[in-house]
N, C-alpha and C positions, 0 to 999 in steps of 0.2 A: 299980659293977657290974663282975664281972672278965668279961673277953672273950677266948676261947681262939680261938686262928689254929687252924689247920686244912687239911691239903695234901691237896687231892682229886684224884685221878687217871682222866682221860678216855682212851677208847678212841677214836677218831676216824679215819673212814671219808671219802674225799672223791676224787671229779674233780676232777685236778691241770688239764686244760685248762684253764681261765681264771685260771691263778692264775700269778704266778713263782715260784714254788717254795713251800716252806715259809718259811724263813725271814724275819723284819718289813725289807722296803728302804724306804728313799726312796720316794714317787711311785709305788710297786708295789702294788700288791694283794696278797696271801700268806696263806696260809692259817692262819698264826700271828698275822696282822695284826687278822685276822676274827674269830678265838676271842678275844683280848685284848678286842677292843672290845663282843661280844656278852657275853663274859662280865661285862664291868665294868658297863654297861650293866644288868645283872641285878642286881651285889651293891652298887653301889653305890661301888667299889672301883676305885680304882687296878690292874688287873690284870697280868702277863706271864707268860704261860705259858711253860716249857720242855720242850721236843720232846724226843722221843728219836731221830727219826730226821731231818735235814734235808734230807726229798727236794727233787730242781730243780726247776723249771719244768715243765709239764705231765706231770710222774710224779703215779702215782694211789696210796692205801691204802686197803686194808681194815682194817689195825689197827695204824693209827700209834698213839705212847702220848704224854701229856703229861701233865703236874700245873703244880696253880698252888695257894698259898698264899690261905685269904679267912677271914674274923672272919665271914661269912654264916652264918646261923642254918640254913641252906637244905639240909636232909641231904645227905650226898656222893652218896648211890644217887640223889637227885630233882636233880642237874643235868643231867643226860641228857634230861629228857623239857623241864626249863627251858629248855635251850640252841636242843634242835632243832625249838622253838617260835618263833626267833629265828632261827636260821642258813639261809643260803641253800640251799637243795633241795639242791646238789653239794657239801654238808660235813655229814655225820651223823654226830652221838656214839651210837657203839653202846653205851656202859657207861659207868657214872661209876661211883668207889668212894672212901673216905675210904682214904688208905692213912699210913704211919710218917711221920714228919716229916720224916729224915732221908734219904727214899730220892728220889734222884736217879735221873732213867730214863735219862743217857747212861754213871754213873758206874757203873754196878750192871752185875756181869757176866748177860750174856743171851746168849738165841738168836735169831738175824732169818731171815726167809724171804723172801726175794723172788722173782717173776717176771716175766718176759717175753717177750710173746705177739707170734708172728709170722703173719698173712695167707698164706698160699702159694698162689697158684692167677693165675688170666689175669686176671681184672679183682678191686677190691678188693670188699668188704661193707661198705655206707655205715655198720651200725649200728658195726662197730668202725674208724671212721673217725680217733677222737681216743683209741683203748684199746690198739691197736696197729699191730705196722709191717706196712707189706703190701711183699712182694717176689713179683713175676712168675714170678723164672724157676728150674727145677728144683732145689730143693736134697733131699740124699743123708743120709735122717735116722740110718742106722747107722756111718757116721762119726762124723756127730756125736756120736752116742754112746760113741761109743767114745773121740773126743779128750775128752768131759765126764771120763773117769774120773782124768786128768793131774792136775786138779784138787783131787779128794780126798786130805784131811789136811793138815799144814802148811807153810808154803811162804812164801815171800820175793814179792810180788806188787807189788812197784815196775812192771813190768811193763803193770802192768792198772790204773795210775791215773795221772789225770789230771795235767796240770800242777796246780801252786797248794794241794797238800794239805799241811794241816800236821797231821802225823801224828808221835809221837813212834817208831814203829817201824811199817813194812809188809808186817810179818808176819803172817797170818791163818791160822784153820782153819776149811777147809770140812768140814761136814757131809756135804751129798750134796748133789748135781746130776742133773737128770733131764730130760732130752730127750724130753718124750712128744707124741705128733703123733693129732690126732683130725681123721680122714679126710672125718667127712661136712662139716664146716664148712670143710677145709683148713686146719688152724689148726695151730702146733704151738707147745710152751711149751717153756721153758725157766726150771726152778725149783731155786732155790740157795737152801741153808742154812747159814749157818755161824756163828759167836762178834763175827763184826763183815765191814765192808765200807769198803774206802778209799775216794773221790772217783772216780764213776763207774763203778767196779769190776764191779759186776752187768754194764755195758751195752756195756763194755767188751770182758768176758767172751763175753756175749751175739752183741755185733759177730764175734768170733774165730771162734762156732760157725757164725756164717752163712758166713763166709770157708772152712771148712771144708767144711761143706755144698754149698758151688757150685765146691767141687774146689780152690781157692785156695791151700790150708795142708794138709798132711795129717796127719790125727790123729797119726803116728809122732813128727811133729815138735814135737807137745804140750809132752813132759818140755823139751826146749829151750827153746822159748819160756819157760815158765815159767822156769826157772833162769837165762835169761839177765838178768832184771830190766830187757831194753829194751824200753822203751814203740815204738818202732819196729817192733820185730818181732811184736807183738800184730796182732789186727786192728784196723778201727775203733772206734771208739763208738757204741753204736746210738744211733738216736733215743730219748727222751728217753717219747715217749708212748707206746711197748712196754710199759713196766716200771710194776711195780705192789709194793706194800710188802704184803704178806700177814698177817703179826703178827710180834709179839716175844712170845717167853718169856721173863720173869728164872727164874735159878736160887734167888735168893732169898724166901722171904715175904715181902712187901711188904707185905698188909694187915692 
């Protein structure tokens, strides 16, 4: 009997709090740890899925992407409803689909969107206790707006990452960034689209608009920062459980 492999690609949705990030460590728990062994678990199969985005430790998505390779008889569209029959409540596959054999979700040019959502008011909101950062004290949302637009198109952003990235160039282009703030909950977002993002880059970014917003940095000072390429003169790093992976688009057909 011939037996045709087959690379199915999941949409996958999850609460990063209890997890160390995506990627499989040691003695870690991770969210790629957990697909591997629920899916193998199912087909029978040796599994390892590959991500397309590898958020850290308590970062959240709505549409991370992965594919894994299986000889399961099991249609691509029916792992979705198999998986999150199996998987823990804080990891849900929105979409499964059988897609080309060849298509690699870090290799394939795309588009990512991320956000991250900041608390602003006197005391926090328990239910966005582990979804975002809560900061107390006044920050100045037309600034910030106005440094986000430094941002937009392509740029040298050594700057906005972290130590320890191995990147063969840290050059990006952003899309668009938007600074929008909804008053009845105190809340306000800060969402970035661009063709890719270096080691912390989003949160980095993120940290700069707050440093901005509470008068620290001023937007004028933007274009510098950016060109100067020192991680120094950025601002912090935000925390880790602001930030959320929204989707990827590829530019290519995939299935």
């Amino acid at each position: 009997m011939v037996i045709f492999m087959k690379r199915v690609m999941l949409i996958v949705s999850y609460d990063g709090t209890n997890y160390h990030g995506w990627q499989v460590q040691p003695s870690a728990v991770t969210i790629e740890g957990v697909l591997n062994e629920k899916i193998s678990e199912l087909t029978g199969e040796s599994i390892q899925v590959i991500g397309a985005s590898r958020t850290d430790a308590g970062v959240h998505a709505l549409g991370n992407v992965a594919v894994f390779d299986t000889e399961s008889r099991i249609p691509g569209e029916k792992f979705s409803y198999a998986l999150n029959q199996r998987l823990p409540e804080d990891i849900v596959i929105q979409r499964s689909t059988e897609v080309d054999g060849e298509f690699h979700p870090r290799h394939c040019d795309c588009i990512k969107t991320y956000e991250y959502t900041i608390i602003n008011r006197t005391f926090p909101l328990p239910e966005y206790r582990n979804t975002a950062y809560f900061y107390y004290g006044p920050l100045q949302i037309e600034p910030m707006r106005k440094a986000a637009k430094a941002f937009l198109g392509e740029h040298d952003f050594a700057g906005f990452c972290s130590a320890g990235a191995q990147v063969q160039t840290t050059v990006r282009t952003i899309y668009s960034l938007e600074v929008m703030q909804d008053l009845a909950e105190s809340k306000i977002k800060i969402r970035v689209t661009g063709n890719g993002f270096l080691y912390n880059m989003v949160r980095i970014i993120a940290g700069t608009l707050l440093e901005v917003g509470k008068g620290a940095i001023s937007p004028e000072d933007m274009d510098g920062i950016i060109a100067s390429c020192d991680r120094q003169k950025a601002g912090p790093t935000a925390p880790a459980k602001g930030l959320k992976l929204l989707g990827i688009e590829y530019q290519e057909k995939i299935v």
